[in-house]
C-alpha atoms as a printed R data frame, in Angstrom:
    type eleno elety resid chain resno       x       y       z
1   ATOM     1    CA   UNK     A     1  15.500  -0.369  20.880
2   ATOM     2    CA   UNK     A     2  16.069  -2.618  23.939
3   ATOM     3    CA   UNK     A     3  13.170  -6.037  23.515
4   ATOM     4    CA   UNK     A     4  12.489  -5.591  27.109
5   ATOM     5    CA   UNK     A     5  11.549  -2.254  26.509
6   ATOM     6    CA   UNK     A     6   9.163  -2.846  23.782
7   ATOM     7    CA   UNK     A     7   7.419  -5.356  26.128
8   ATOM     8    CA   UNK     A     8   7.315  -2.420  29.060
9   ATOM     9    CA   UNK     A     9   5.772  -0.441  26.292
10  ATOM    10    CA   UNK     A    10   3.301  -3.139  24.968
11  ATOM    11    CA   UNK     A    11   2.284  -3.129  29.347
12  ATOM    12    CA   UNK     A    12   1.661   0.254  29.469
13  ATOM    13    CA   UNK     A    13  -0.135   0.772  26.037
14  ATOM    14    CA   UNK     A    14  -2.497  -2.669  26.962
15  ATOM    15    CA   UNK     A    15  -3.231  -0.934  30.306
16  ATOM    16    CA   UNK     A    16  -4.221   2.734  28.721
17  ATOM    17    CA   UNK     A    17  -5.997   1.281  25.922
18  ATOM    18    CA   UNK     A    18  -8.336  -1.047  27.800
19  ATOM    19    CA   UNK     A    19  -8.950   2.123  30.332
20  ATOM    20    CA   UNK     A    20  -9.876   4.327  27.497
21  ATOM    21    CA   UNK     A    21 -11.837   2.130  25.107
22  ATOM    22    CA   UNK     A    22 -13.241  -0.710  27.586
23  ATOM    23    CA   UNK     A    23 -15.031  -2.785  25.260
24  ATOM    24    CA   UNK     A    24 -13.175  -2.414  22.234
25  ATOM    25    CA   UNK     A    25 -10.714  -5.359  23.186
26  ATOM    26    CA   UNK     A    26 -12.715  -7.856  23.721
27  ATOM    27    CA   UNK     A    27 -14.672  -7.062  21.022
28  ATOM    28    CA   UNK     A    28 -11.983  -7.173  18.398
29  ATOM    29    CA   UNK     A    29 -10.876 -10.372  20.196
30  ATOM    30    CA   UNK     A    30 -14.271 -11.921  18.907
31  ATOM    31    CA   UNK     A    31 -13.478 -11.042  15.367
32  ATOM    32    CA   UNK     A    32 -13.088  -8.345  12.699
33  ATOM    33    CA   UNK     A    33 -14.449  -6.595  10.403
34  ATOM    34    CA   UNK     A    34 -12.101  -4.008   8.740
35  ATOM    35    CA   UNK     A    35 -13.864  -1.822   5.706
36  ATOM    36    CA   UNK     A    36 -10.136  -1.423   4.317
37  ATOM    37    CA   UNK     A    37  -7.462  -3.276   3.017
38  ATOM    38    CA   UNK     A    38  -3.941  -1.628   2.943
39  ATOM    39    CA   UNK     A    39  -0.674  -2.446   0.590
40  ATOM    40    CA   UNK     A    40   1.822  -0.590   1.950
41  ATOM    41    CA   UNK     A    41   5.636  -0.948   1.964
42  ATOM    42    CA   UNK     A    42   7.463  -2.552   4.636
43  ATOM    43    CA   UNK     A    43   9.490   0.366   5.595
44  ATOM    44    CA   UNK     A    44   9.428   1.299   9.583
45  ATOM    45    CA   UNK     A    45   8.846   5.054   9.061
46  ATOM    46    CA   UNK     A    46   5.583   4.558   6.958
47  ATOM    47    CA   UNK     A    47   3.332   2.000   9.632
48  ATOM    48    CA   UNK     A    48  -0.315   2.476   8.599
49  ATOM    49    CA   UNK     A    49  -2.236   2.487  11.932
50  ATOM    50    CA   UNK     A    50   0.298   4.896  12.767
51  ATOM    51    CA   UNK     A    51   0.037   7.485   9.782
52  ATOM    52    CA   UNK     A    52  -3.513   6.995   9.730
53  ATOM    53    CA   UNK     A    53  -4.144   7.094  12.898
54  ATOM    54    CA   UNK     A    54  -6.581   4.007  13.032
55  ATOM    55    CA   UNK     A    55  -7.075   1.717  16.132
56  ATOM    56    CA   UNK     A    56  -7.914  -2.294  16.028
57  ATOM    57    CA   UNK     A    57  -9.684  -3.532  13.758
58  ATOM    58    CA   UNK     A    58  -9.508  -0.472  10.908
59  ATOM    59    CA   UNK     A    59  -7.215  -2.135   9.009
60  ATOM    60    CA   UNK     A    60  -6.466  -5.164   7.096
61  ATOM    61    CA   UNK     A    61  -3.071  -4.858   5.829
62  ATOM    62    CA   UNK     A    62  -0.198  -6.834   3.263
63  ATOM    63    CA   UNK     A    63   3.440  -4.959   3.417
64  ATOM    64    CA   UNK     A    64   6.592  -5.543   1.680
65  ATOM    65    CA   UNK     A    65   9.169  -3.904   0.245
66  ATOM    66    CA   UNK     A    66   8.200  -1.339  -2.317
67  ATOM    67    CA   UNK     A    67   4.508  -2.090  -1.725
68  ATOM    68    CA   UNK     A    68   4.920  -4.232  -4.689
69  ATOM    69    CA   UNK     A    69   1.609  -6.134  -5.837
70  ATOM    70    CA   UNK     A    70   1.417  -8.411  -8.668
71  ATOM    71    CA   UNK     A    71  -1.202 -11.445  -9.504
72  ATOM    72    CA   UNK     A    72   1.996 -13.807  -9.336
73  ATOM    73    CA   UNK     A    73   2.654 -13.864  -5.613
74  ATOM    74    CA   UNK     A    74   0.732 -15.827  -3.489
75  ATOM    75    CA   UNK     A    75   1.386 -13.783  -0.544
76  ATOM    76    CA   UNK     A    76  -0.195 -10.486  -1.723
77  ATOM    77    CA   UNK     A    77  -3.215 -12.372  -3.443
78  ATOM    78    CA   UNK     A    78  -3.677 -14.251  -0.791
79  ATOM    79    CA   UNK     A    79  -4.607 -11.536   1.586
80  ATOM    80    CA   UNK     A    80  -6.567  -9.804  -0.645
81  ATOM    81    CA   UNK     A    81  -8.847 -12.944  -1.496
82  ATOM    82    CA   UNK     A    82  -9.475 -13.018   2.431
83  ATOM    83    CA   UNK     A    83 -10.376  -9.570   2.740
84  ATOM    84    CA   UNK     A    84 -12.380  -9.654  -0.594
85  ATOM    85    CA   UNK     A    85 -14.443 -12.770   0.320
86  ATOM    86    CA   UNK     A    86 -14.067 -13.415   3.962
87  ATOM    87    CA   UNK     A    87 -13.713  -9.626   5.586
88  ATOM    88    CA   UNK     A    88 -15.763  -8.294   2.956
89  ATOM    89    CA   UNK     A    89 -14.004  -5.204   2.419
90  ATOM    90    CA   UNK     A    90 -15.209  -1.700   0.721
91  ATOM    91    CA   UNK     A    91 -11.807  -0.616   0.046
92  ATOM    92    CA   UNK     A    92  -8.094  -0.985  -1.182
93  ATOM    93    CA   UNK     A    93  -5.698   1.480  -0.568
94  ATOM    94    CA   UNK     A    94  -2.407   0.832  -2.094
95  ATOM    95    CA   UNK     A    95   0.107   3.544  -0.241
96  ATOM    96    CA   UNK     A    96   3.528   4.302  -1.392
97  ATOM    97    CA   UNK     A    97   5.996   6.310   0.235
98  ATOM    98    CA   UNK     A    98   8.111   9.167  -0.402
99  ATOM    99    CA   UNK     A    99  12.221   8.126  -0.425
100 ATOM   100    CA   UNK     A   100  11.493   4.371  -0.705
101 ATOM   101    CA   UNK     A   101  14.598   2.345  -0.598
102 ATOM   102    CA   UNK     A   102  13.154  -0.119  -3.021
103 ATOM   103    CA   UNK     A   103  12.676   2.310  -6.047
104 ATOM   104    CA   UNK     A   104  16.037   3.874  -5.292
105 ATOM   105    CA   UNK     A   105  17.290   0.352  -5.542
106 ATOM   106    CA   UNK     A   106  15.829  -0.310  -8.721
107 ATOM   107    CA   UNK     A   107  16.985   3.473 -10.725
108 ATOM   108    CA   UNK     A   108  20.283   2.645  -9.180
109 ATOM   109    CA   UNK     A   109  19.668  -0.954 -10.965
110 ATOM   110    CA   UNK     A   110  22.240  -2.332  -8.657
111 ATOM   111    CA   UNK     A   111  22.248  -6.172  -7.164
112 ATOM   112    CA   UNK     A   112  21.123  -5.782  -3.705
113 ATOM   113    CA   UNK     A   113  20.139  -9.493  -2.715
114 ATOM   114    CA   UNK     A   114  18.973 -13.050  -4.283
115 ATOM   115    CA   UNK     A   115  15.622 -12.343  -3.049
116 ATOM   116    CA   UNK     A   116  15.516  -8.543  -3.488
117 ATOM   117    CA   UNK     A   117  16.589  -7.788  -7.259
118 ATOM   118    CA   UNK     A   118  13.916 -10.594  -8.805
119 ATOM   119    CA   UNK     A   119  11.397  -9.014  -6.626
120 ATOM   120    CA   UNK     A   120  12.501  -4.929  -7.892
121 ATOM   121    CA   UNK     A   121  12.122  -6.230 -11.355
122 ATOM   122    CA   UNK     A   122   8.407  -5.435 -11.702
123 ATOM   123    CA   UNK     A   123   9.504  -1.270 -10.698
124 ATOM   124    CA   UNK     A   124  12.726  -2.033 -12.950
125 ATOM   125    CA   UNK     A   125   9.920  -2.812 -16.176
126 ATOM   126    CA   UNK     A   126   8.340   0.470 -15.107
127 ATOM   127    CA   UNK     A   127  11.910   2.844 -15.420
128 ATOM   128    CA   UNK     A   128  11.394   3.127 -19.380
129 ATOM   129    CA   UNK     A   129   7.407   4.917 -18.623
130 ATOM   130    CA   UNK     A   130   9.088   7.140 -16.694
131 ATOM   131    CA   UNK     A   131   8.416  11.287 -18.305
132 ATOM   132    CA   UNK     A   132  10.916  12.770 -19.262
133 ATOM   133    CA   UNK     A   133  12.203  15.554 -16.722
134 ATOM   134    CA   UNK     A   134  11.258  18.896 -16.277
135 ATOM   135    CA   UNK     A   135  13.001  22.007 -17.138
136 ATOM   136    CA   UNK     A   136  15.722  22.279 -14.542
137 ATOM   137    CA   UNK     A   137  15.089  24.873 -11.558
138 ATOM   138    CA   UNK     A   138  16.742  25.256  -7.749
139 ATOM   139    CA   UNK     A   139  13.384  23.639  -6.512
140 ATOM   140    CA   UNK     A   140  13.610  20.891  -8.067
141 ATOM   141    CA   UNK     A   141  15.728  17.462  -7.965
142 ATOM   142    CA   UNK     A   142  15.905  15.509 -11.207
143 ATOM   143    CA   UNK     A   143  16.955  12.342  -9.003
144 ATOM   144    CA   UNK     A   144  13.950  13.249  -6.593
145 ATOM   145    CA   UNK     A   145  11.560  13.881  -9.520
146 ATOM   146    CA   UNK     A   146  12.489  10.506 -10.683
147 ATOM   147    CA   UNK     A   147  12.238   8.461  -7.669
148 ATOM   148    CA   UNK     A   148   8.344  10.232  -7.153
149 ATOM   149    CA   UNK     A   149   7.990   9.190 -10.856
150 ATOM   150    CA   UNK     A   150   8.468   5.587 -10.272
151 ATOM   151    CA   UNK     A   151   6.428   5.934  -7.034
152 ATOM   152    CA   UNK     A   152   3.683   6.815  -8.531
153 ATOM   153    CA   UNK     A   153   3.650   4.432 -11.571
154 ATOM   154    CA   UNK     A   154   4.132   1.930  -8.697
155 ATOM   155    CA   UNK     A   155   1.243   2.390  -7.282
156 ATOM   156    CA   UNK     A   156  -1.148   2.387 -10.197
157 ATOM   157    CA   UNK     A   157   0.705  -0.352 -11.599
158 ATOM   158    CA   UNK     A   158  -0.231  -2.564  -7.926
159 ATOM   159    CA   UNK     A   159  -3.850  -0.818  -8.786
160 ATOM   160    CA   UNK     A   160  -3.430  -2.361 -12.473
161 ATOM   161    CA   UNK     A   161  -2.888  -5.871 -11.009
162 ATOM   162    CA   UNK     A   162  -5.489  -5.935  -8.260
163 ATOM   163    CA   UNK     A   163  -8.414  -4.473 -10.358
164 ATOM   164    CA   UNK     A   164  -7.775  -7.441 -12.602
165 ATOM   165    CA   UNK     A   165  -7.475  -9.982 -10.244
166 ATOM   166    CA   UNK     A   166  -9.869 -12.856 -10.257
167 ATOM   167    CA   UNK     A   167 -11.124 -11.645  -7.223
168 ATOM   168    CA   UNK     A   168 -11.716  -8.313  -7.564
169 ATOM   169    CA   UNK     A   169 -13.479  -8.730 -11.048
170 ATOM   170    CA   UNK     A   170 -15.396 -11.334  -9.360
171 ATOM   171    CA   UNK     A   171 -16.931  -8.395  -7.004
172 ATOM   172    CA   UNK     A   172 -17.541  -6.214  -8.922
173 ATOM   173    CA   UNK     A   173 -19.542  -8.789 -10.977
174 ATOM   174    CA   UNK     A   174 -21.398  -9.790  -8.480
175 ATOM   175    CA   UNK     A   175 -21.890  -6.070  -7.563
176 ATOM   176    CA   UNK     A   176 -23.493  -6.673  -4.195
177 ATOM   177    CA   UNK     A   177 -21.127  -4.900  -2.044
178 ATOM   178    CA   UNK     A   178 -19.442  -2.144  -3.409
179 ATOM   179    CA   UNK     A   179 -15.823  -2.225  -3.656
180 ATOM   180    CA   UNK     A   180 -13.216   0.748  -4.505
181 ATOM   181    CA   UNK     A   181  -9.314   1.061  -5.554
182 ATOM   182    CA   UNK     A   182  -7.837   4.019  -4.174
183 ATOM   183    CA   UNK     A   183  -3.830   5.119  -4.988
184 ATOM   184    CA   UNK     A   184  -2.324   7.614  -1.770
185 ATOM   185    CA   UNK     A   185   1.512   8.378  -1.195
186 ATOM   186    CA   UNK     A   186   2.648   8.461   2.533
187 ATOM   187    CA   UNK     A   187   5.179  11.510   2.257
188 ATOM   188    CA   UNK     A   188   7.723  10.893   4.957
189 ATOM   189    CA   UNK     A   189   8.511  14.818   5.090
190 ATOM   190    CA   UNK     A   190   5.161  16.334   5.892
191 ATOM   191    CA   UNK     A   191   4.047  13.150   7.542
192 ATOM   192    CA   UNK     A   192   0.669  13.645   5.240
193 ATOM   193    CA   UNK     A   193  -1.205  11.294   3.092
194 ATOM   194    CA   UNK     A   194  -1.569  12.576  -0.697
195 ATOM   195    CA   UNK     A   195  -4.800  11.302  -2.230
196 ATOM   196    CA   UNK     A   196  -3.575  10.547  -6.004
197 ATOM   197    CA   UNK     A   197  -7.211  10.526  -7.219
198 ATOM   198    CA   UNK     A   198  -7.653   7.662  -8.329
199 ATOM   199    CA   UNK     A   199 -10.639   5.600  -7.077
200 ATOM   200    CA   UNK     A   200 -11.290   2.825  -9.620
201 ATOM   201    CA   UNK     A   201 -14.698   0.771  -8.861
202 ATOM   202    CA   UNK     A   202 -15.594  -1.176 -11.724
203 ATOM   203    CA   UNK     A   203 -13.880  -3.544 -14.477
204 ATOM   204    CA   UNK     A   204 -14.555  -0.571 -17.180
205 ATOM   205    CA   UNK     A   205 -12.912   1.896 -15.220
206 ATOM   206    CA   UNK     A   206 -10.022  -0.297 -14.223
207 ATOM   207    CA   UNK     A   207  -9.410  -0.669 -17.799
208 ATOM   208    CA   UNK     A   208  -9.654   2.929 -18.629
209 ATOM   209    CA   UNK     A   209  -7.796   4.428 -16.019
210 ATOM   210    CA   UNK     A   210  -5.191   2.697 -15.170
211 ATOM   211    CA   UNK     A   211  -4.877   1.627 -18.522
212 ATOM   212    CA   UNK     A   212  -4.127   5.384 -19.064
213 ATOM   213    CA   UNK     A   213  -1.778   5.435 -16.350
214 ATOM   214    CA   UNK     A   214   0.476   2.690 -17.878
């Protein structure tokens, strides 16, 4: 797509958005004051204002590729310290995606960049928890079943990492604002959100759950 275009597009949008919500700019432009903070992968088909269908200011969000959150990189734990202790978030949604080039990477377990194969090796450490598959029918893919395998182990494995982050255990210590995990898949075929049930909101059931998960 053309830059120039995307700027005619950005026109047009400003324009209609500021006719149909008049105050809503300039309030966001005063601040914000999202109740959710979304991990999500850095893939262009899976943008969360756009699958969710939020406006400015819903979200608070960290992406990268695989949606890949660990207590070792500053860049992930420094967002969610911010929207822990500054936005004072009530949620976390971590959202994975369905045919995610970074898990298919790391099954394949092929070098695909300096920067890209350290980073796959936290979903490569997850390949051995991976069930064994299914009995083999027309409807189902044993590739496909693995790929949603690791997907999902993703996910509660970024769950794993933020319910025990200093942060996090620090809220839920303090316990005056309530604060909840949640683990969703973004599935790129039915354009639909899939709740995995899992809504952690304390240290014990962080350690039970997920724990279970793993």
């Amino acid at each position: 797509m053309p830059l120039e275009k995307i700027l005619r597009q950005n026109q047009a949008w400003a324009a209609s958005f500021k006719k149909e919500h008049p105050t809503l700019a300039a309030r966001t432009a005063q601040g914000q004051a999202p109740a959710i903070l979304w991990y999500g992968c850095s893939d262009s088909r899976a943008s969360p204002e756009v699958v969710a269908d939020c406006t400015l200011g819903d979200l608070f969000v960290q992406r990268n590729i695989a949606n890949v959150v660990h207590r070792g990189d500053p860049s992930s734990m420094s967002v969610l310290e911010y929207a822990i202790r500054h936005l004072g978030v009530q949620h976390v949604v971590v959202c994975g995606h369905t045919k995610c080039g970074g898990v298919q990477a790391a099954l394949a377990n092929k070098s695909v960049g300096s920067y890209l194969d350290p980073w796959l090796e936290k979903l490569k450490r997850l390949i051995p928890r991976i069930p064994p598959p299914s009995p083999p029918s027309l409807a189902s893919s044993p590739d496909l079943e693995r790929q949603r395998a690791l997907i999902d182990l993703n996910v509660y494995q970024s769950l794993y990492e933020i319910a025990h982050s200093e942060v996090v255990q620090a809220r839920w210590e303090e316990n005056a604002i309530p604060l909840t995990l949640h683990g969703w898949v973004y599935n790129l075929e039915t354009l639909e959100l899939e709740d995995m049930a899992v809504e952690v909101n304390s240290r014990e059931m962080a350690d039970k759950m997920l724990t279970s998960y793993l």
